[in-house]
C-alpha positions in Angstrom: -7.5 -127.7 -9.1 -9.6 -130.4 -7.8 -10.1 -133.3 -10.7 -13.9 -133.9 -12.2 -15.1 -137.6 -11.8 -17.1 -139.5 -14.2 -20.3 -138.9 -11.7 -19.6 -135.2 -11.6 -19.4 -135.3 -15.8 -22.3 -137.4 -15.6 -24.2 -135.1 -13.8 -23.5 -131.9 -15.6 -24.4 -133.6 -18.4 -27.8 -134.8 -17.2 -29.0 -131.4 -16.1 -27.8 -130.0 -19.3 -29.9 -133.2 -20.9 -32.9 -132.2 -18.3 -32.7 -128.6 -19.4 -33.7 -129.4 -23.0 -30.4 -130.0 -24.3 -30.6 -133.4 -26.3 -26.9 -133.0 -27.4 -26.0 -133.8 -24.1 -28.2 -137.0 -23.5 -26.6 -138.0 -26.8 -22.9 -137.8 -25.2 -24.3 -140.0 -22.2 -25.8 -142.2 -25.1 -22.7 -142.6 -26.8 -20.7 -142.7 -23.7 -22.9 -145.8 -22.5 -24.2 -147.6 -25.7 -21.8 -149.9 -25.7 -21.4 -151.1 -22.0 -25.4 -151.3 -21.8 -25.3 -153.6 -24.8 -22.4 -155.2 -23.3 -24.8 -155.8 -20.2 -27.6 -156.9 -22.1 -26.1 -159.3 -24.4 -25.3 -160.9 -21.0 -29.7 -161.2 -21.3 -30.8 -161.4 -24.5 -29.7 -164.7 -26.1 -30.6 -163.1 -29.5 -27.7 -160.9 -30.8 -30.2 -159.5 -33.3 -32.2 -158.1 -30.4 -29.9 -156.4 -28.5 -30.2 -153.5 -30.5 -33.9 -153.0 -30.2 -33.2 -153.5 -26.6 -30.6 -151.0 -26.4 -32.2 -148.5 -28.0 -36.0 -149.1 -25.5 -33.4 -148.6 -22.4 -32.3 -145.2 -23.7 -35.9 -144.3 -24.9 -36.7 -144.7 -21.5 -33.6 -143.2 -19.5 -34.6 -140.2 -21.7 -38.5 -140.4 -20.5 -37.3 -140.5 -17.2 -34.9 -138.3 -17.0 -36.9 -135.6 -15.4 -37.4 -137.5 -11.8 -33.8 -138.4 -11.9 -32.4 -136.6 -8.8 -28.5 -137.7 -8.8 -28.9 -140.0 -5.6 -27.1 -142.5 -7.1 -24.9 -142.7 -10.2 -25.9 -142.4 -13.6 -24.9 -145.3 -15.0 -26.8 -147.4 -11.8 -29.4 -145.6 -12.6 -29.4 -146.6 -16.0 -28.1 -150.0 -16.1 -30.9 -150.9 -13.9 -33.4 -149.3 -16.5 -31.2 -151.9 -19.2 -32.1 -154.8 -16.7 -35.4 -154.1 -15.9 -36.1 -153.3 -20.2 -34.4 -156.6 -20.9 -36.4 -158.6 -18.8 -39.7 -157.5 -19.8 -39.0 -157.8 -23.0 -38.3 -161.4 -22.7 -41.4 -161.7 -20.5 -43.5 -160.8 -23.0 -42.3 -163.5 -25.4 -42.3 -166.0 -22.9 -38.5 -166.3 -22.3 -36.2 -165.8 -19.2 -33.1 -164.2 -20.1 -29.8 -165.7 -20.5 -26.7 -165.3 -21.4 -25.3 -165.1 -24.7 -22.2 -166.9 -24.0 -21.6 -168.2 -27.6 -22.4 -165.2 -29.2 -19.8 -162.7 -27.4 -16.6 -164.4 -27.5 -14.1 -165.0 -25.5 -13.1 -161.0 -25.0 -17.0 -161.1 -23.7 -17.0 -163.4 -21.3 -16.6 -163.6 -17.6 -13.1 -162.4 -16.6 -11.3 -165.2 -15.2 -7.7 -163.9 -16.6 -6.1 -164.2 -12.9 -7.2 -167.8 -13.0 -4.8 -168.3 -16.2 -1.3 -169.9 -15.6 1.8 -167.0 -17.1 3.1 -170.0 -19.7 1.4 -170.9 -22.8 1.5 -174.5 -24.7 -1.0 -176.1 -26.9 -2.3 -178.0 -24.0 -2.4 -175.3 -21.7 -4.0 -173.1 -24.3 -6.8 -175.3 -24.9 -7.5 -176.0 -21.2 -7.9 -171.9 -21.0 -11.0 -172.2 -23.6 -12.3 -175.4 -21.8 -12.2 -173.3 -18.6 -13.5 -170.1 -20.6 -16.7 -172.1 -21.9 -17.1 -173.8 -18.8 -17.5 -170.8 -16.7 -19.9 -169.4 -19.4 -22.1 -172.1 -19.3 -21.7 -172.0 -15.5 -23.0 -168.6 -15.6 -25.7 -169.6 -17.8 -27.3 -172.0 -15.9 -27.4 -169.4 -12.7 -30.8 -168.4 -11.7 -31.1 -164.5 -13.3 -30.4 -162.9 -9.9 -26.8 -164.4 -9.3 -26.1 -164.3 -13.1 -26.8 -160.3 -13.0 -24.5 -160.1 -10.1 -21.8 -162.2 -11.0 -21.7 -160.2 -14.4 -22.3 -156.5 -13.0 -19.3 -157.6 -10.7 -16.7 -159.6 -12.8 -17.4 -157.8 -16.0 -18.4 -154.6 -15.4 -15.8 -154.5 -12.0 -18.6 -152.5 -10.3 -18.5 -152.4 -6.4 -21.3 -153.9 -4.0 -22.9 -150.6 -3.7 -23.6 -150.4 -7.3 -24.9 -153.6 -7.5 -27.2 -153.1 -4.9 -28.6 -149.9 -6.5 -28.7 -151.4 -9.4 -30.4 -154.8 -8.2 -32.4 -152.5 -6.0 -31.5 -155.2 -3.1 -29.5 -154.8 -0.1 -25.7 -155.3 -0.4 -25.4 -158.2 2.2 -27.7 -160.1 -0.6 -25.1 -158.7 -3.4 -22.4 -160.4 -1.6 -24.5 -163.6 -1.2 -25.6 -164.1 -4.9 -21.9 -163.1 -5.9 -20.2 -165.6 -3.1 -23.2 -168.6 -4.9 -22.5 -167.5 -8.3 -18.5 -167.8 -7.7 -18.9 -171.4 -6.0 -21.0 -172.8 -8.8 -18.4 -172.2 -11.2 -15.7 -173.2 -8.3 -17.2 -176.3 -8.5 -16.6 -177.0 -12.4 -13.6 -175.5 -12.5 -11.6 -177.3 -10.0 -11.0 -180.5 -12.1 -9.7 -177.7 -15.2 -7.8 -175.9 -12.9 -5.7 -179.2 -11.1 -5.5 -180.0 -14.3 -3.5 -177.0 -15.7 -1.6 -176.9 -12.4 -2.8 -174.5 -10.4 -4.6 -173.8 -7.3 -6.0 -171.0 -7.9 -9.8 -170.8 -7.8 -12.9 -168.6 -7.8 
């Protein structure tokens, strides 16, 4: 028996939503809340916010669900709805959006676990939070185009093509933001990472 994917669920579930069932855009709602305020909290510096933006994105996933003709992935589809409802909400209150680094934690940030060295010591330990808040301020100094990438990529672990839908932007100009974002935080990581005794770097 052939096994369902998460696109194929998706889209049962969307023309079950587009047929007038609202229990079923509910289930992508609660399948998604949490990963598209994930991805907005990356945005919205405001943690009291992210709510209100949360809910606008799925106000208007649900508006638009109609034209939504499966040519790309649910969740692009949407996540690109999440970035496009972040950033005019900040627009019209005069902010660019940024990420909310201090706000998220650690388990939040940037995933640079394969960065880490395998033993732990109080000075090891706190060079892996000096290298954790250096990479998030890295990241939050990027222009919004690399810092969308960087974060659809290392945080969400979404491939090139999804980016690109998502970004609406050709994937040679994903890898290009993603290779910029990864040597700006290269660059101030370096002197953390000799430090701790490795070589390994973004």
């Amino acid at each position: 028996m052939e096994t369902r994917t998460q696109r194929d669920i998706d889209q049962e579930l969307v023309l079950r939503a587009q047929s007038g069932d609202k229990r079923a855009f509910e289930l992508l709602v609660v399948k998604y809340q949490r990963r598209v305020e994930r991805l907005l909290s990356r945005l919205v510096r405001d943690a009291s916010e992210i709510d209100d933006v949360a809910q606008e994105t799925f106000i208007r996933a649900y508006r638009a669900l109609p034209a939504f003709r499966g040519e790309s992935a649910f969740y692009t589809w949407l996540y690109r709805i999440a970035i496009n409802t972040a950033k005019n909400y900040l627009a019209t209150r005069g902010r660019r959006p940024q990420l909310a680094a201090e706000q998220q934690g650690d388990e939040e940030s940037v995933d640079i676990s394969e960065q880490m060295p395998d033993y732990h010591t109080p000075e090891t330990e706190l060079s892996n939070r000096q290298i954790v808040t250096t990479v998030n301020e890295v990241v939050e100094s990027l222009p919004d185009e690399l810092r969308v990438a960087i974060t659809l990529r290392e945080l969400e672990g979404l491939s090139y093509e999804d980016i690109a839908a998502i970004m609406n932007c050709p994937i040679g100009t994903v890898r290009s933001r993603i290779f910029r974002a990864r040597e700006a935080i290269a660059a101030r990581l370096r002197p953390l990472l000799d430090h701790v005794g490795t070589d390994k770097r973004w």
